[in-house]
N, CA, C and O of each residue as an XYZ file, in Angstrom:
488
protein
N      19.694     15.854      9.660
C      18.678     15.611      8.664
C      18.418     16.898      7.912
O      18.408     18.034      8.386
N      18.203     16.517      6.621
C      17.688     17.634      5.954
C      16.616     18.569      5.731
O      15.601     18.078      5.238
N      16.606     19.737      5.966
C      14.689     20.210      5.611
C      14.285     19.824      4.732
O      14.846     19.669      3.647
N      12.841     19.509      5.141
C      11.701     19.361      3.971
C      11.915     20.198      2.737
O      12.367     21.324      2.946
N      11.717     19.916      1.716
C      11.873     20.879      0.517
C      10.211     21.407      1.058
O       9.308     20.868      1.698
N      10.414     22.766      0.395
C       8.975     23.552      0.698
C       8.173     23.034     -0.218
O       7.158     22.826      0.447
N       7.905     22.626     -1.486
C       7.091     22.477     -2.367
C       7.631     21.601     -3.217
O       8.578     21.888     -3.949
N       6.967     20.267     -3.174
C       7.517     19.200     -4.360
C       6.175     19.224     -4.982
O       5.139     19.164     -4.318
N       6.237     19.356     -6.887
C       5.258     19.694     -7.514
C       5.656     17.750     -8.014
O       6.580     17.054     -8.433
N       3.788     17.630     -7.466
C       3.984     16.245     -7.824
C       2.601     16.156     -8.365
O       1.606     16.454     -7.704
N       2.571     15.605     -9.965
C       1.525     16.160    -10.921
C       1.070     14.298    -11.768
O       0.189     13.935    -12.549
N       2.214     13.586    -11.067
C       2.462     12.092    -12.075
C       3.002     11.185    -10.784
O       3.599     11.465     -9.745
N       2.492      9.959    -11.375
C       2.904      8.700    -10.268
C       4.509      8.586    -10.362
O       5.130      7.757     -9.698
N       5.085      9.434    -11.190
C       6.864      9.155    -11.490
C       7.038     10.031    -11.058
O       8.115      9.741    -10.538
N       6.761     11.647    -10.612
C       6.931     12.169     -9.690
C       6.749     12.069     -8.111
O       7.608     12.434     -7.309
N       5.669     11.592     -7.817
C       5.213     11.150     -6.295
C       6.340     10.108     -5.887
O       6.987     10.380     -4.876
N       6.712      8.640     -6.753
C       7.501      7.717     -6.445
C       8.876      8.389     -6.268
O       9.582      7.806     -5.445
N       9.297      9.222     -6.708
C      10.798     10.336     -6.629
C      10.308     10.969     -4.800
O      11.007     10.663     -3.834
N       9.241     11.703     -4.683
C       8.877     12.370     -2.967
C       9.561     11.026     -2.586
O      10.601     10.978     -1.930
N       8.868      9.899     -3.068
C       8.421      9.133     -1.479
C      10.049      8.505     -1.452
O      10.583      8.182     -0.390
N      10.809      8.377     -2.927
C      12.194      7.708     -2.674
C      13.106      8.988     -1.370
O      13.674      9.099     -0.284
N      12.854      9.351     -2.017
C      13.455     11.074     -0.952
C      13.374     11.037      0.251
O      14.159     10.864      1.183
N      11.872     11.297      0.081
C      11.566     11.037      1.867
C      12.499      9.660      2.305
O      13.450      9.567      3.080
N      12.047      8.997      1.760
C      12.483      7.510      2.815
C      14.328      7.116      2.536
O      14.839      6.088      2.979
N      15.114      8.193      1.715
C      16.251      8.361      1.769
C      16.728      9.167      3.223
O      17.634      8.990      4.037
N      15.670     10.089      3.087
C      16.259     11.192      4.319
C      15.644     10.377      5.615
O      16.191     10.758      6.650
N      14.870      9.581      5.782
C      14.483      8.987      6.982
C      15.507      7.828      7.028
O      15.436      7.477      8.206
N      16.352      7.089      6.468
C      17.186      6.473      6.597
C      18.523      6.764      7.104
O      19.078      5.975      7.869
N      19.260      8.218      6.593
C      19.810      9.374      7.149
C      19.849      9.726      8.090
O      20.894      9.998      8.681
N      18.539      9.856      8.611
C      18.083     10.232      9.963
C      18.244      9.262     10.842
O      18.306      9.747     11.972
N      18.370      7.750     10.839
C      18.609      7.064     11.933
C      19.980      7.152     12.194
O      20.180      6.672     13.310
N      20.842      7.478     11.765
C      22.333      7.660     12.078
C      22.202      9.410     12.702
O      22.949      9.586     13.665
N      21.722     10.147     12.460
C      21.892     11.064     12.944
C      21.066     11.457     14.573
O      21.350     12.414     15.294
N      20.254     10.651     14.775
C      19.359     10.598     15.709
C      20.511      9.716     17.169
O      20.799     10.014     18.328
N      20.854      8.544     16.209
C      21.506      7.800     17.554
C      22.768      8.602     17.665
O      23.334      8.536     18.756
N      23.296      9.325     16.761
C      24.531     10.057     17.314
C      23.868     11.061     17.714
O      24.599     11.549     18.575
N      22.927     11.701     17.642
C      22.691     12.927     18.982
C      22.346     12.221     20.242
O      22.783     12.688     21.294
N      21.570     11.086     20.260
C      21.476     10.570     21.468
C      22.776     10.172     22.253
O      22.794     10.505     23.438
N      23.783      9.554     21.791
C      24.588      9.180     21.929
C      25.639     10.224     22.590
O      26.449      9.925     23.468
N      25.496     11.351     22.076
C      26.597     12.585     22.300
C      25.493     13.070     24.022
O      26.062     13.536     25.010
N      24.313     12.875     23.991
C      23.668     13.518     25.191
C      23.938     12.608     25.829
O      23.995     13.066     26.970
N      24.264     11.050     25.894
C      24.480     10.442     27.277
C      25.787     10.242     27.561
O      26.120      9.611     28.565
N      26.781     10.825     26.596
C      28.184     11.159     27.008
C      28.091     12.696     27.798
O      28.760     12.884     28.814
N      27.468     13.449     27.405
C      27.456     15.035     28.302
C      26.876     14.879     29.788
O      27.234     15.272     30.898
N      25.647     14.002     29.209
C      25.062     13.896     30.936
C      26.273     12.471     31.958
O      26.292     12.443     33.188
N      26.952     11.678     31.250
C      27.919     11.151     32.048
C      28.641     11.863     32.344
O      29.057     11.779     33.499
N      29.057     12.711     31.642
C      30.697     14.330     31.660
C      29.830     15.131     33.157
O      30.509     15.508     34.112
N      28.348     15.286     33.141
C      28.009     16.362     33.896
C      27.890     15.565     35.372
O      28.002     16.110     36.470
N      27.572     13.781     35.066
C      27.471     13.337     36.531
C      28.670     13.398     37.078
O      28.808     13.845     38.217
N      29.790     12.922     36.287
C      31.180     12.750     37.014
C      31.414     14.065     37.524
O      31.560     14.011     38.745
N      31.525     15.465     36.973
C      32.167     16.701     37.142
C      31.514     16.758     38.771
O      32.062     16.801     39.873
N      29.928     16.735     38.290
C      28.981     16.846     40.162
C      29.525     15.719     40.571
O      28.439     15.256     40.919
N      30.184     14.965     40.802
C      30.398     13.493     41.818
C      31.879     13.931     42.494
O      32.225     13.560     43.615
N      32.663     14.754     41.646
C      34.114     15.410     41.960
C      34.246     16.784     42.636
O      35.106     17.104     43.457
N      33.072     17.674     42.067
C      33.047     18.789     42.700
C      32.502     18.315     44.172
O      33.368     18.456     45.037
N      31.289     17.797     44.637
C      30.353     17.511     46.113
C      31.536     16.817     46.680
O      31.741     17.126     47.853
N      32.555     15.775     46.058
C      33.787     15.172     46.782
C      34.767     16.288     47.520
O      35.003     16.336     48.728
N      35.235     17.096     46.583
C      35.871     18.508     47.615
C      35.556     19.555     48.050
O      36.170     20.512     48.521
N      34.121     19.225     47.788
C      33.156     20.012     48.456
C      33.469     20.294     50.512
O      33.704     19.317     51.223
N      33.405     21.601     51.044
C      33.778     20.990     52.612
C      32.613     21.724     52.675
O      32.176     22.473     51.801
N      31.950     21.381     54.152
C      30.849     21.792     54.885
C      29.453     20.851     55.599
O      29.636     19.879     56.332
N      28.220     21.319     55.250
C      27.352     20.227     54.918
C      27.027     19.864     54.393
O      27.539     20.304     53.364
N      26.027     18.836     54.028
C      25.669     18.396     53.164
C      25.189     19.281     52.144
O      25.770     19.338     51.060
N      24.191     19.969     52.395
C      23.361     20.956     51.441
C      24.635     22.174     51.104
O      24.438     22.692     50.004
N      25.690     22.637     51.715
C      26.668     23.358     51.329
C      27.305     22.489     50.217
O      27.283     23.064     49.128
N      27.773     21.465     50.202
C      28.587     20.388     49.589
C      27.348     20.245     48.137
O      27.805     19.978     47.025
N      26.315     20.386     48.262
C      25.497     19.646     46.987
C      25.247     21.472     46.402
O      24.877     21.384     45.231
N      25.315     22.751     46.752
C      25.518     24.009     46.384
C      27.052     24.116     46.166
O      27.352     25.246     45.781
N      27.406     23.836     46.210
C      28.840     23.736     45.690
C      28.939     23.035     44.513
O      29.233     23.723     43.535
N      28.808     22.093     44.368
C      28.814     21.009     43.431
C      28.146     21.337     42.350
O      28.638     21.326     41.222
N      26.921     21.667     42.637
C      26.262     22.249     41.554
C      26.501     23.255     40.841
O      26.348     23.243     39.619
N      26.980     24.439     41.617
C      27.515     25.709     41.182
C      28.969     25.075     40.328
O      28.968     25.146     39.099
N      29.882     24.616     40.874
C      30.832     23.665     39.872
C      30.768     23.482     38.909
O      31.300     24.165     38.034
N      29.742     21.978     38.654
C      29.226     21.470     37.651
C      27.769     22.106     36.706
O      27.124     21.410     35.922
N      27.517     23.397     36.981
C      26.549     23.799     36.263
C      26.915     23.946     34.277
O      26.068     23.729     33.411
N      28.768     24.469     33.952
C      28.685     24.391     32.508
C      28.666     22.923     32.320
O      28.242     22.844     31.167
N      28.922     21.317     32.859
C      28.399     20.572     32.232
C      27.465     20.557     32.262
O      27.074     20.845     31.131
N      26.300     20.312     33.185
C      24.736     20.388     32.969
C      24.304     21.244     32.198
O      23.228     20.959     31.673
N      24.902     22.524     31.843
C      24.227     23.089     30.487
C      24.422     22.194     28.888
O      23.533     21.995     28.060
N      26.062     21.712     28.805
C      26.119     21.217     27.932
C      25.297     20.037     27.595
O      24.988     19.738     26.442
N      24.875     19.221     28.908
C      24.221     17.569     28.670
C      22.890     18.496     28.523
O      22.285     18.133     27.514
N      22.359     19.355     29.052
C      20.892     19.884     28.621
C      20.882     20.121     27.311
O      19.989     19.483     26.753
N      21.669     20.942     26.427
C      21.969     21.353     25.230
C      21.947     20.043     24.473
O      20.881     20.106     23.861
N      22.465     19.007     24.199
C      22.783     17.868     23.898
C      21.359     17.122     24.019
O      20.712     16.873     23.002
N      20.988     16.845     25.051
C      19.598     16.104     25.056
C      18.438     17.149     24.469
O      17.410     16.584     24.096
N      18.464     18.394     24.357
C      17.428     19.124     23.486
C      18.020     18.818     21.512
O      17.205     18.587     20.619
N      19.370     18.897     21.312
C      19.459     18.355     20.178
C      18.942     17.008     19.670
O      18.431     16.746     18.582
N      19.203     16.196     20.744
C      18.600     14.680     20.565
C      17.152     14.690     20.733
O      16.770     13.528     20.588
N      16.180     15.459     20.969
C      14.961     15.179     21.034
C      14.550     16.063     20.055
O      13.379     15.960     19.690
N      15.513     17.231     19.352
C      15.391     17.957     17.770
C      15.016     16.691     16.814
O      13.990     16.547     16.150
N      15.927     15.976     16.908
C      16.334     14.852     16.278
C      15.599     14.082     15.813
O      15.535     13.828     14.611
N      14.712     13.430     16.955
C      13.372     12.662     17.376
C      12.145     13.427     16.222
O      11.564     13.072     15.197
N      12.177     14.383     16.902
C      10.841     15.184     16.261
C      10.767     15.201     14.898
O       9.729     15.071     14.248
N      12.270     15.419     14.306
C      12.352     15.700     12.752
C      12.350     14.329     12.524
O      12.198     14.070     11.330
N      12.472     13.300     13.292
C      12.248     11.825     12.663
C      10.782     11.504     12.372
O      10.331     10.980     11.353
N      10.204     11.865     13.324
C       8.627     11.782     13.116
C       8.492     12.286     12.343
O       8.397     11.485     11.413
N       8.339     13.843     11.799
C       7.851     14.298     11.104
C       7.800     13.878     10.024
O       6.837     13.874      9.259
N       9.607     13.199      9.756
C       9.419     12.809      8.276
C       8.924     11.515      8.103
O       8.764     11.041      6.979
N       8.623     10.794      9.321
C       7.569      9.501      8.820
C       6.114     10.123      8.576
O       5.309      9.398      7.990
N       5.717     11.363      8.961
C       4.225     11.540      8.427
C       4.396     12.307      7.383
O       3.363     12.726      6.861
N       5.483     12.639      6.886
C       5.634     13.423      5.821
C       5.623     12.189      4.475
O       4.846     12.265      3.523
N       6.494     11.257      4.626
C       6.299      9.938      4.050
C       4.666      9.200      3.855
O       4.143      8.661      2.880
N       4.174      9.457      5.241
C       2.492      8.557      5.075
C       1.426      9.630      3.761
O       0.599      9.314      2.906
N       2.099     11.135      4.281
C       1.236     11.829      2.793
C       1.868     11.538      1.760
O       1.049     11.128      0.938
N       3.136     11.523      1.246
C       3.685     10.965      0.050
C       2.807     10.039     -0.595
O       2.179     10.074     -1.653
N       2.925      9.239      0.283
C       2.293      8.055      0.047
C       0.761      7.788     -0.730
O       0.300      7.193     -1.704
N       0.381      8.545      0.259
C      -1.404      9.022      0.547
C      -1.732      9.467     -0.729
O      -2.712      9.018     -1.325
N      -0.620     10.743     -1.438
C      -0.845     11.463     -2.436
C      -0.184     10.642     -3.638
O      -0.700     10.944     -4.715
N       0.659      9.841     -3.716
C       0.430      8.695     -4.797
C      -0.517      8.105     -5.361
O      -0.815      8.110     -6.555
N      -1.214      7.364     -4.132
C      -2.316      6.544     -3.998
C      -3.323      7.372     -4.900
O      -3.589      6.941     -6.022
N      -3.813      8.391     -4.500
C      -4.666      9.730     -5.118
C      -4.085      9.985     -6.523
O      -5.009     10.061     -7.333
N      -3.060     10.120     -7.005
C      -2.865     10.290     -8.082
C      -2.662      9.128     -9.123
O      -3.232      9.387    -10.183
N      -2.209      8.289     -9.118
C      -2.383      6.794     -9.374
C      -3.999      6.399     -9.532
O      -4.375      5.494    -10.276
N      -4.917      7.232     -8.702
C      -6.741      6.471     -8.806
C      -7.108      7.180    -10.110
O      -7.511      6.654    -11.147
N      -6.744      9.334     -9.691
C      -7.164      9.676    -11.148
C      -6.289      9.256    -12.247
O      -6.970      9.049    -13.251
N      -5.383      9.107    -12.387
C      -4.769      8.647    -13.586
C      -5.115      7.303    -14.572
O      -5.028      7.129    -15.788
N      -5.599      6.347    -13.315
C      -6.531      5.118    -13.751
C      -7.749      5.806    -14.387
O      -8.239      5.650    -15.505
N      -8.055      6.497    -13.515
C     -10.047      6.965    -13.934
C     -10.032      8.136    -15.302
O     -11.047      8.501    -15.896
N      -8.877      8.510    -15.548
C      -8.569      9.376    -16.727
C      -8.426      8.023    -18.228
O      -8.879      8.121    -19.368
N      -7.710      6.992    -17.661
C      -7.581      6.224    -18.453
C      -6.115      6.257    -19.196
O      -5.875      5.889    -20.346
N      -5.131      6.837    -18.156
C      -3.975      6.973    -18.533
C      -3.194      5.804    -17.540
O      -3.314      5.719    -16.318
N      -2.340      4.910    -18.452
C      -1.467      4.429    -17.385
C      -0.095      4.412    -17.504
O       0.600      3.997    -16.576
């Protein structure tokens, strides 16, 4: 998803309707990019269960030797499925945001659209 532009100068209801097309372009954007980060984190955390399910398998000793083993093994996948599920919840957040970034769009239409009535301009 894309950053927010820092400053949309929105002065007219034909400017505000341009934010809010934007916004709700890039929130549309964003659902493809959201399920493919999710998507890529529950392929890493499957990559990181199998690697721990293969390492604790030739693991020799006891149990708790065998699950320190395994882990020590499989620790670069569990970094990668950690890495992966913090992108996917990047993801999330910038989705929200841009639905409340959309509800002020909105908000600030509404507001500009009342004075423009009460000016007597339409």
């Amino acid at each position: 998803m894309n950053a927010p532009t820092d400053e949309i100068p929105v002065h007219n209801p034909a400017a505000s309707e341009a934010w809010i097309r934007e916004v709700s372009n890039r929130i549309a954007k964003g659902v493809a990019v959201v399920t493919s980060a999710e998507r890529e984190a529950k392929r890493k955390r499957r990559e990181f269960d199998l690697a721990y399910a293969h390492a604790y398998k030739r693991a020799e000793g006891s149990i708790k030797e065998r699950e320190y083993a395994a882990d020590i093994a499989a620790m670069p996948h569990r970094e990668a499925a950690e890495n992966a599920e913090l992108a996917y919840k990047h993801a999330e957040r910038t989705a929200k945001a841009l639905e409340k970034e959309l509800m002020a769009a909105m908000a600030v239409n509404s507001n500009i659209r009342s004075m423009w009535t009460a000016a007597g301009v339409s």
